[in-house]
MIDOSE-1310 file (N, C-alpha, C; in nm, 2 decimals, decimal comma, always signed):
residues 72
xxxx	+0,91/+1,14/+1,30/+0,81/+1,07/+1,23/+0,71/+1,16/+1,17; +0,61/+1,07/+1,11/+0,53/+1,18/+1,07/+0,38/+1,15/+1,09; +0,25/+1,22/+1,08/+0,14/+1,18/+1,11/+0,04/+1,19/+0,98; -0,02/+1,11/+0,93/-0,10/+1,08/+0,81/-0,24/+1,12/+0,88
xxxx	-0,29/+1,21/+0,83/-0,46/+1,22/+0,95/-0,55/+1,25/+0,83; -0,66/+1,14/+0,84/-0,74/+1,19/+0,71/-0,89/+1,18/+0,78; -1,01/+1,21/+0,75/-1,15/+1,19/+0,78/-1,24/+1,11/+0,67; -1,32/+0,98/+0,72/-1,42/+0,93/+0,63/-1,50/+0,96/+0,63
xxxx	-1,59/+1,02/+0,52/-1,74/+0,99/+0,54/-1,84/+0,89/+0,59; -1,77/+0,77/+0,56/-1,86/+0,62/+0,56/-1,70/+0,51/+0,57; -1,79/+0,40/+0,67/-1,70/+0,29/+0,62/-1,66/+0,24/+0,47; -1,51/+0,24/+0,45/-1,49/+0,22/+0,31/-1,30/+0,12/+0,36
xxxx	-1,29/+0,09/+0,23/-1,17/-0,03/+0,19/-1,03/+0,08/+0,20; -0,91/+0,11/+0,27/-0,83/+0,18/+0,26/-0,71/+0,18/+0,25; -0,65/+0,22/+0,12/-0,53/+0,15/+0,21/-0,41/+0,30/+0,21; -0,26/+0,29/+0,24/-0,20/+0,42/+0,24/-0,06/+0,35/+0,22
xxxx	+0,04/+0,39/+0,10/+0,15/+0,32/+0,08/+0,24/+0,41/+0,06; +0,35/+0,41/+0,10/+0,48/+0,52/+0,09/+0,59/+0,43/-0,06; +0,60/+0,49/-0,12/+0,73/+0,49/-0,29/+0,83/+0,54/-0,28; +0,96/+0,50/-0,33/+1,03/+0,53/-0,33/+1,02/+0,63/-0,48
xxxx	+1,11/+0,73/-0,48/+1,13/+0,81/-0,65/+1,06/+0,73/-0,76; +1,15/+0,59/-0,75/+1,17/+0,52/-0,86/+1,00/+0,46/-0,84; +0,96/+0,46/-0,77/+0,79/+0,39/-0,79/+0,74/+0,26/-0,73; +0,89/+0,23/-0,66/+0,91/+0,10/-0,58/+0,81/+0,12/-0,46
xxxx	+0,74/+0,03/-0,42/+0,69/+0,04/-0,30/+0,76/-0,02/-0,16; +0,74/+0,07/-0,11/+0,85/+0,08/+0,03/+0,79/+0,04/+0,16; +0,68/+0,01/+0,18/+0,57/+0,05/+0,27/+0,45/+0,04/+0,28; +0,37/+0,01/+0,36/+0,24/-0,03/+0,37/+0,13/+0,00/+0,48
xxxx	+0,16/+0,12/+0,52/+0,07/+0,19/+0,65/-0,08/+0,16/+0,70; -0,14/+0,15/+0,59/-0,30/+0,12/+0,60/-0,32/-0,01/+0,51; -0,42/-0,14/+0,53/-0,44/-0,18/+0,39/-0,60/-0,26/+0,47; -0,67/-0,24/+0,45/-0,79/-0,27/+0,53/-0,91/-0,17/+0,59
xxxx	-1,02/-0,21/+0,59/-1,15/-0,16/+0,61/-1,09/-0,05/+0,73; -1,16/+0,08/+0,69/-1,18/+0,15/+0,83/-1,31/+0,21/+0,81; -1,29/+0,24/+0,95/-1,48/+0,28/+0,99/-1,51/+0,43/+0,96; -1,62/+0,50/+0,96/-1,63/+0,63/+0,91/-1,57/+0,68/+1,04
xxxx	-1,50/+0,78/+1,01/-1,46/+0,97/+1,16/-1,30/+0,93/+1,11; -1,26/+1,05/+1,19/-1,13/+1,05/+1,14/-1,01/+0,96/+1,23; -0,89/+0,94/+1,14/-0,78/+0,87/+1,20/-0,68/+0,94/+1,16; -0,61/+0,86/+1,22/-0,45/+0,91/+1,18/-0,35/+0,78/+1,20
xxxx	-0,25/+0,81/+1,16/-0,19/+0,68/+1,12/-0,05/+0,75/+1,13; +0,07/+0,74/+1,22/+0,14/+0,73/+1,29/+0,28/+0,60/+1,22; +0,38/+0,72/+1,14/+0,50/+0,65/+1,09/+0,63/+0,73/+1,13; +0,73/+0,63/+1,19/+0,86/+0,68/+1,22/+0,95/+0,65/+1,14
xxxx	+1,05/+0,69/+1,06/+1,11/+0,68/+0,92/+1,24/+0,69/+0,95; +1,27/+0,64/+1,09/+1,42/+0,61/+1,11/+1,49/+0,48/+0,98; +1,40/+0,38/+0,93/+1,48/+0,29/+0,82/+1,53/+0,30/+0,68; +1,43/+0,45/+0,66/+1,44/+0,48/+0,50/+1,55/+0,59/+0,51
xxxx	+1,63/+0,59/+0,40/+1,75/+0,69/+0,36/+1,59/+0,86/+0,32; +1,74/+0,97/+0,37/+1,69/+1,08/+0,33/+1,66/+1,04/+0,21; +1,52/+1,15/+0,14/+1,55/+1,17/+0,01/+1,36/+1,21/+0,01; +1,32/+1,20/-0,17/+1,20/+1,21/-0,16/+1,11/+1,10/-0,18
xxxx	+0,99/+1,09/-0,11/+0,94/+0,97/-0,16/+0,77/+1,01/-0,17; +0,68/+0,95/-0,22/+0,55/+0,92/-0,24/+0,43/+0,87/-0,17; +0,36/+0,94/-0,14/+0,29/+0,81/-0,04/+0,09/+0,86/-0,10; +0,08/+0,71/-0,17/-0,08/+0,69/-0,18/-0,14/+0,69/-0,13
xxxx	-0,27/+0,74/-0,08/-0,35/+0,70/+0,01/-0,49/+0,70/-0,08; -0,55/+0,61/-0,08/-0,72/+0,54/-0,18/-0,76/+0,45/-0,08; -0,87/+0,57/-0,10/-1,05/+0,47/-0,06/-1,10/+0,52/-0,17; -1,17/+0,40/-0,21/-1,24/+0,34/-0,31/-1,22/+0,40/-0,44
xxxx	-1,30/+0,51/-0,48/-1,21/+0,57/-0,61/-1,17/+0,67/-0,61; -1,15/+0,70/-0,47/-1,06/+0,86/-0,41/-0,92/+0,79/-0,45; -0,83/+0,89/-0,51/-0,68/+0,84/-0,52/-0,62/+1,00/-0,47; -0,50/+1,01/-0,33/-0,43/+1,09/-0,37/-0,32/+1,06/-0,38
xxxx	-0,23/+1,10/-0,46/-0,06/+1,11/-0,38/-0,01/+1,26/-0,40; +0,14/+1,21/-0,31/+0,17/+1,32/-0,28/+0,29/+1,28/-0,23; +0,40/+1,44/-0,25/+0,52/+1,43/-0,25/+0,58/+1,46/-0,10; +0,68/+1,39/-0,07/+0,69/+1,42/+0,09/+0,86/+1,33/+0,10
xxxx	+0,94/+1,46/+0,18/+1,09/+1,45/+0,20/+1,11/+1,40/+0,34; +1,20/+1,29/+0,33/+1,26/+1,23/+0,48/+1,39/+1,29/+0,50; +1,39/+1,38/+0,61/+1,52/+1,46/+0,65/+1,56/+1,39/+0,81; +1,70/+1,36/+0,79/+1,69/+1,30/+0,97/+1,83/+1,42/+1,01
């Protein structure tokens, strides 16, 4: 599995979504208020095929993504 660990400054709207290549969304890890200090968010990826996929993570008009490989 893998561990998503990010830090707030302030309570804000969040959410974190894993894509397939194609842009499809696959997943939905975060989608709701979190409080300000840090989290982590905890996914085990035994249902998705190897390969590479995408994962968003946006609070408010923070946007990152980022590329990330499922090897089993």
């Amino acid at each position: 599995g893998t561990s998503f660990n990010f830090s707030l400054p302030y309570g804000v709207f969040v959410t974190l979504k894993i894509f397939n290549i194609l842009g499809e969304e696959v997943d939905v890890l975060v989608s709701g208020y979190l409080p300000r200090g840090n989290h982590k968010v905890y996914r085990n990826f035994v249902d998705l095929a190897n390969g590479v996929y995408l994962y968003k993570f946006q609070a408010n008009d923070f946007v990152q993504i980022k590329k990330m490989m499922v090897i089993k």
